[in-house]
C-alpha positions in Angstrom: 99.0 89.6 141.3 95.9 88.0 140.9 93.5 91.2 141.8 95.9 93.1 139.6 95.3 90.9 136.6 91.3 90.9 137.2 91.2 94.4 138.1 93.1 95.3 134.9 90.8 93.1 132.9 87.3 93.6 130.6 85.0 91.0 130.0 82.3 91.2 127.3 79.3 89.1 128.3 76.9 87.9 125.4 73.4 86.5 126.1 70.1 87.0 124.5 68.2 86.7 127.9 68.2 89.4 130.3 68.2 87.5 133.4 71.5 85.6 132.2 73.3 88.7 132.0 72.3 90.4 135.4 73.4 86.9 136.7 77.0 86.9 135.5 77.2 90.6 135.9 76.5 89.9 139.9 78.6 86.9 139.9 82.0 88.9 137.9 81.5 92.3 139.2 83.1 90.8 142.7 86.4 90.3 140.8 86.9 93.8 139.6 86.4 93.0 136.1 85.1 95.5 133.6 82.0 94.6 132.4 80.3 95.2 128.4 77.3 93.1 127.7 75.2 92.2 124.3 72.2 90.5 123.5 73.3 89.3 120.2 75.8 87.9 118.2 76.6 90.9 115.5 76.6 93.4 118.7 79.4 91.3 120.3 81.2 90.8 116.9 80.7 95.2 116.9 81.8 95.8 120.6 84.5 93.4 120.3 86.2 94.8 117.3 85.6 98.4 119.4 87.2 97.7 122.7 88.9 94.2 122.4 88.1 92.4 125.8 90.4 90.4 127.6 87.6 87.7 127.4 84.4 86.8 126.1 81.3 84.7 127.5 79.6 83.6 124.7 76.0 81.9 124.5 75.6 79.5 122.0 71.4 79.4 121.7 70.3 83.0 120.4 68.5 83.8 117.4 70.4 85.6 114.7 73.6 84.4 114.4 74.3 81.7 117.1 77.6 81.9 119.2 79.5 79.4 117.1 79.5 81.3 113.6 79.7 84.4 116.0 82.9 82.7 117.4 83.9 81.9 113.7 84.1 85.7 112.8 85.7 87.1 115.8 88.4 84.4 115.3 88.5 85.8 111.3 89.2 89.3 112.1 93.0 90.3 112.7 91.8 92.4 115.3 89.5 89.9 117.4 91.3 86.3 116.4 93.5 86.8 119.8 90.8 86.9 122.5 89.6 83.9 124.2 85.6 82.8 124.1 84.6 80.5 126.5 81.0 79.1 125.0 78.0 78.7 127.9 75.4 76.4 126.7 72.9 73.9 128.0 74.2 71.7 124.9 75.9 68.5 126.8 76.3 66.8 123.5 80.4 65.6 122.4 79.5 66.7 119.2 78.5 70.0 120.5 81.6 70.4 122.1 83.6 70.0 120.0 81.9 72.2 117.4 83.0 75.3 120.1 86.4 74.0 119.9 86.6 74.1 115.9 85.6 77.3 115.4 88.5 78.5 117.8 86.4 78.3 122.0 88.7 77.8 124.8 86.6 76.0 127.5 82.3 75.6 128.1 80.2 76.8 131.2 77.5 74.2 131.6 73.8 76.0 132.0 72.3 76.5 134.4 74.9 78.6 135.5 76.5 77.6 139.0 78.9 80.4 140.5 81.6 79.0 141.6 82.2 77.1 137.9 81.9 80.7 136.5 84.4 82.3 138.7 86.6 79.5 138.8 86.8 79.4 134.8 86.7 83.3 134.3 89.9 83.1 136.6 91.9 80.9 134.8 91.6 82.3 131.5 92.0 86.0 132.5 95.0 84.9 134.2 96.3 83.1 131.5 95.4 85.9 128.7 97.1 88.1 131.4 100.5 86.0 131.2 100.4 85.9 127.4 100.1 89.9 127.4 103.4 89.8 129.1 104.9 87.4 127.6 104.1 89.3 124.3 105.7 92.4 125.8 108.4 90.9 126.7 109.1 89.6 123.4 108.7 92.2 122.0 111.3 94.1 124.7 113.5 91.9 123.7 113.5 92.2 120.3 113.3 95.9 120.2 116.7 95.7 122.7 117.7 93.4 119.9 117.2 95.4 117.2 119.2 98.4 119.5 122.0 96.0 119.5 122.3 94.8 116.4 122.1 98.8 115.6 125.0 99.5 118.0 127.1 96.7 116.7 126.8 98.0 113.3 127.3 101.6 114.4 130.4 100.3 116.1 131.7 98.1 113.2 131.7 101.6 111.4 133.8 103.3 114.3 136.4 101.1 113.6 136.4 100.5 110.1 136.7 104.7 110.6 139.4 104.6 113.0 141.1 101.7 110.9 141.0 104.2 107.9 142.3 106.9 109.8 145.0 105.2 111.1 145.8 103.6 108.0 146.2 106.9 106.1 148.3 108.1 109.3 151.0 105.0 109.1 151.6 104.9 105.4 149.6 107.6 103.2 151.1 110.6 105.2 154.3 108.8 105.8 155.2 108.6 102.4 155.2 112.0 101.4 156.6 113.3 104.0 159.8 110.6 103.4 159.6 111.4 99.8 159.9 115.8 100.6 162.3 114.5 103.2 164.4 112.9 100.8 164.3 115.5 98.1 165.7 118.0 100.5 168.3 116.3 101.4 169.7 115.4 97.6 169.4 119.3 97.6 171.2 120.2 100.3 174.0 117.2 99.6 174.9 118.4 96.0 173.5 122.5 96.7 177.2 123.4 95.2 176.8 121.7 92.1 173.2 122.5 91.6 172.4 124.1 88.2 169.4 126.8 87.2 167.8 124.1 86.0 168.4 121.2 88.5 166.6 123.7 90.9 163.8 124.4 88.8 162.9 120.9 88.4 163.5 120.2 92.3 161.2 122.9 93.0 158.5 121.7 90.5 158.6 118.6 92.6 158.5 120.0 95.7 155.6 121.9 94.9 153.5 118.6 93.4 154.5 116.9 96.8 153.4 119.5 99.4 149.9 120.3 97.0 149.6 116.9 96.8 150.1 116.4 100.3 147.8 119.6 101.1 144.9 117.8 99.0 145.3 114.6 101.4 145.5 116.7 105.0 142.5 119.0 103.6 140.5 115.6 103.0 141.3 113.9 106.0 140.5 117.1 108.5 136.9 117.2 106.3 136.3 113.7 106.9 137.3 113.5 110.6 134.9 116.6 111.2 132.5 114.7 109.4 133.0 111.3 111.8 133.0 113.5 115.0 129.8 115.7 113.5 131.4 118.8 113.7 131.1 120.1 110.6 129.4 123.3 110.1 126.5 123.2 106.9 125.9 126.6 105.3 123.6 125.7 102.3 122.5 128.3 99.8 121.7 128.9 96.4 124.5 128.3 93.9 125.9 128.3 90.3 128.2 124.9 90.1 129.8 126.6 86.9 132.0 128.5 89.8 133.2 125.3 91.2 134.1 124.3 88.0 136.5 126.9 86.9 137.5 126.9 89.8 138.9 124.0 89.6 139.9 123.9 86.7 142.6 126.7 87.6 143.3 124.6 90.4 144.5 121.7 88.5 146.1 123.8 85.6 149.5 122.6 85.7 148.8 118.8 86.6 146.6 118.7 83.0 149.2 120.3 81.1 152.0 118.3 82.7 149.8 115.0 81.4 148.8 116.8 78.5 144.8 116.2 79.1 142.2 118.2 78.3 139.5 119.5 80.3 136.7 121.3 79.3 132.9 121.9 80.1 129.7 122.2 78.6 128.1 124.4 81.1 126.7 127.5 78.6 124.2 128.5 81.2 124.0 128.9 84.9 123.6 125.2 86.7 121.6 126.6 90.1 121.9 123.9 92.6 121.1 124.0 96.5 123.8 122.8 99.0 127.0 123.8 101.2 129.7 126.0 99.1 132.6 124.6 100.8 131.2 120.7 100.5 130.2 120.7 96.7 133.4 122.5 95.9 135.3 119.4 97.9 133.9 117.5 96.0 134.1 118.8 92.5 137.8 118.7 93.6 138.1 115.0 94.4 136.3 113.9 91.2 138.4 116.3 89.4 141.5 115.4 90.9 140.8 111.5 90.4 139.6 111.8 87.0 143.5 113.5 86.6 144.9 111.2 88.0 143.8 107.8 86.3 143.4 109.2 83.1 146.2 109.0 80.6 148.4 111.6 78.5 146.7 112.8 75.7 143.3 112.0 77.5 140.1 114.3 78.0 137.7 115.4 80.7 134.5 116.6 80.2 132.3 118.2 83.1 128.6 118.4 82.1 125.2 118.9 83.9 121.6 119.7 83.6 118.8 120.5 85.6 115.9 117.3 86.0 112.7 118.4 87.8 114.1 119.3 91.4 117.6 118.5 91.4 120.6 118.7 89.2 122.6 116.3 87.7 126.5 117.2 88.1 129.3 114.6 85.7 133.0 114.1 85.8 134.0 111.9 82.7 137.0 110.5 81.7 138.8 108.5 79.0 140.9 106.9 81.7 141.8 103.6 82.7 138.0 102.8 84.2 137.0 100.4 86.8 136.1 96.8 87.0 132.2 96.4 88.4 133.5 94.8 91.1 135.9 97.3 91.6 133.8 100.1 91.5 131.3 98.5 94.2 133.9 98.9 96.5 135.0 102.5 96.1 131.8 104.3 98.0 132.7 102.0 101.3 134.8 102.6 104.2 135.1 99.1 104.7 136.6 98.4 101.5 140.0 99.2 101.1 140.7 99.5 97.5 143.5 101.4 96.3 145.5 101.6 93.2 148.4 104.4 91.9 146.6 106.5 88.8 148.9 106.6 85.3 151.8 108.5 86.2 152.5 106.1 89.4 150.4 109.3 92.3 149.3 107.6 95.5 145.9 107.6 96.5 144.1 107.0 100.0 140.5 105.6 98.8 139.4 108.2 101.0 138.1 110.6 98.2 135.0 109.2 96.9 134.1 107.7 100.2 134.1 111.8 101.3 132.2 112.8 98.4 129.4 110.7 99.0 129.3 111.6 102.8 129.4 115.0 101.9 126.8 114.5 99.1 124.4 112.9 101.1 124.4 115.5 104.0 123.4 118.1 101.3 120.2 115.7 100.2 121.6 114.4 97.0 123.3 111.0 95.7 126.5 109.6 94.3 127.4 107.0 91.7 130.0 105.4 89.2 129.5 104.5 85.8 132.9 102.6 84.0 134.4 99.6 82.2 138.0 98.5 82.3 140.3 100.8 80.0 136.7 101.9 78.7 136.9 105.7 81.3 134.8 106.4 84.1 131.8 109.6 84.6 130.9 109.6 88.4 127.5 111.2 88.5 126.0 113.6 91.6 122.6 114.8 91.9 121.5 118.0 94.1 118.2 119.9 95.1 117.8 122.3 93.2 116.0 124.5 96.2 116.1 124.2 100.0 114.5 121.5 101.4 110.8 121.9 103.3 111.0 123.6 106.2 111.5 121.2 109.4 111.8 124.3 112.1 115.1 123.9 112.1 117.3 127.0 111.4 119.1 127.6 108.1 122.4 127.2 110.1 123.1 123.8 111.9 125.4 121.1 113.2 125.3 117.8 111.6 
């Protein structure tokens, strides 16, 4: 190991005399080293900050700067502070000594130079800066696999808070409709002789809520298992949100007028935004629906936006039932499981906002919450309001 390490090594030798420096040139050139020389102390302080030896041999006596303040800079500078200087000096003085060791030396060659002290000494502290190279490596190996850990585990911790979700939504969220069209049916079929006009009509009016309802939850948990396994197509393109909106609001015609809320917009003029047709309109859907569902009879809904610099800002208000702050921190997380049936007893998953802002962030924009208990709530999204700088990717991709 030891030619390795001397072999693999540079040595800048500093000496105002000539004859010094062909001396330890002979003597060091046996080992292998690399070899830089200067003849003063501001060209070592300039070659060292060039190259960074592995080691310096320092003269003390040379006009100029001497070697100590010379020492006292290179141990200053960020870049030099690391590398050893062993001091040569025909100075035999404590005092002296200890001097080289303040201003940061490592050891003293004892002029006139003899070489087996030089070899002996240039050996031991190559070898040693040699082990503290790899023992800085190492370190840092081990924190960078630490880091890749601590990035799995969190990655992980994610899967299953997913798969807990999932799951969770499976046992109980599905279940429950599916019992509750179950049961319907079967009070149809048991009394389907006695069964008036208008019985029927109000059966069916159920039965439709259920299955949209249901359709809404199955059309949200297919998006957001796509989503988890990244196979989710992204189509982005220029597009007028005002179309989402009506859209929408067609959609959820006969849920407003069965609470008796109101939903308008203020959108007079084309809102151009950048992003995935199918994912904005998602989630224009979920805010909608949820803004429905925890707002009163007799409440309102008002969708507004406006363009701000290169992005739009999209809103879903409400005079609704609001949120808690503490509440509404939750309702962005997977790991959170906050639920809570809106004002005419519906069900919810949780799983609605935590889609939006997935689906949000994939098309570059962001998500928020503004509310106060019994006060409403406006959820907020902002997108670009052109494609993104070209990366070299194509327009189509798989994220």
């Amino acid at each position: 190991m030891e030619s390795l390490v001397f072999t693999e090594s540079t040595i800048l030798v500093v000496d105002d005399h000539p004859e010094n420096l062909k001396v330890l040139t002979t003597y060091l050139r046996n080992l292998g080293c690399g070899i830089r020389v200067a003849m003063s102390g501001e060209k070592a302080i300039e070659l060292a900050d060039d190259f960074l030896p592995d080691l310096i041999l320092l003269d003390v006596m040379m006009p100029g700067i001497n070697g100590f303040e010379t020492c006292r800079q290179l141990k200053q500078s960020e870049r030099t502070k690391e590398i050893p200087v062993i001091f040569m000096t025909a100075l035999a003085e404590m005092t002296d000594k200890l001097q080289g060791f303040e201003v940061g030396g490592v050891d003293y060659i004892t002029k006139p130079l003899q070489h087996e002290e030089v070899i002996a000494r240039v050996k031991a502290h190559l070898l040693v800066q040699y082990l503290q190279k790899q023992l800085r490596l190492k370190n840092e190996l081990v924190q960078e696999q630490n880091l890749s850990l601590q990035q799995l585990n969190a990655a992980l911790n994610r899967s299953n808070a997913n798969k807990d979700k999932f799951f969770s939504i499976i046992a109980h969220d599905l279940r429950s409709p599916f019992a509750g069209l179950i049961g319907l049916t079967e009070l149809i079929l048991d009394d389907i002789d006695d069964v008036g006009k208008d019985d029927i009509r109000r059966y069916v009016i159920q039965l439709k809520e259920s299955t949209e309802k249901l359709l809404e939850l199955l059309e949200n948990l297919l998006t957001w298992s796509r989503l988890q396994r990244q196979a989710m197509e992204y189509f982005p393109q220029r597009m007028d949100l005002r179309t989402f909106v009506m859209r929408n609001f067609a959609l959820f015609a006969s849920v407003s007028q069965q609470k008796q809320i109101t939903m308008h917009h203020t959108l007079d003029e084309p809102l151009w935004a950048y992003g995935d047709v199918d994912m904005v309109n998602t989630v224009v859907r979920n805010l909608l629906s949820n803004a429905l569902k925890f707002t009163k009879p007799g409440g309102t809904i008002t969708i507004s936006g406006h363009a701000e610099s290169d992005h739009i800002r999209f809103s879903v208000a409400d005079t609704g039932i609001g949120f808690a702050p503490e509440q509404l921190a939750k309702l962005f997380r997977i790991e959170e499981k906050f639920q809570r049936p809106g004002t005419a007893g519906e069900r919810g998953t949780g799983l609605g906002l935590i889609l939006c802002k997935e689906l949000i962030e994939k098309n570059h924009g962001q998500i928020w919450g503004e509310c106060g208990s019994g006060k409403g709530s406006v959820f907020h999204f902002t997108l670009p309001t052109s494609a993104p700088k070209p990366d070299g990717e194509e327009n189509k991709k798989r994220i």
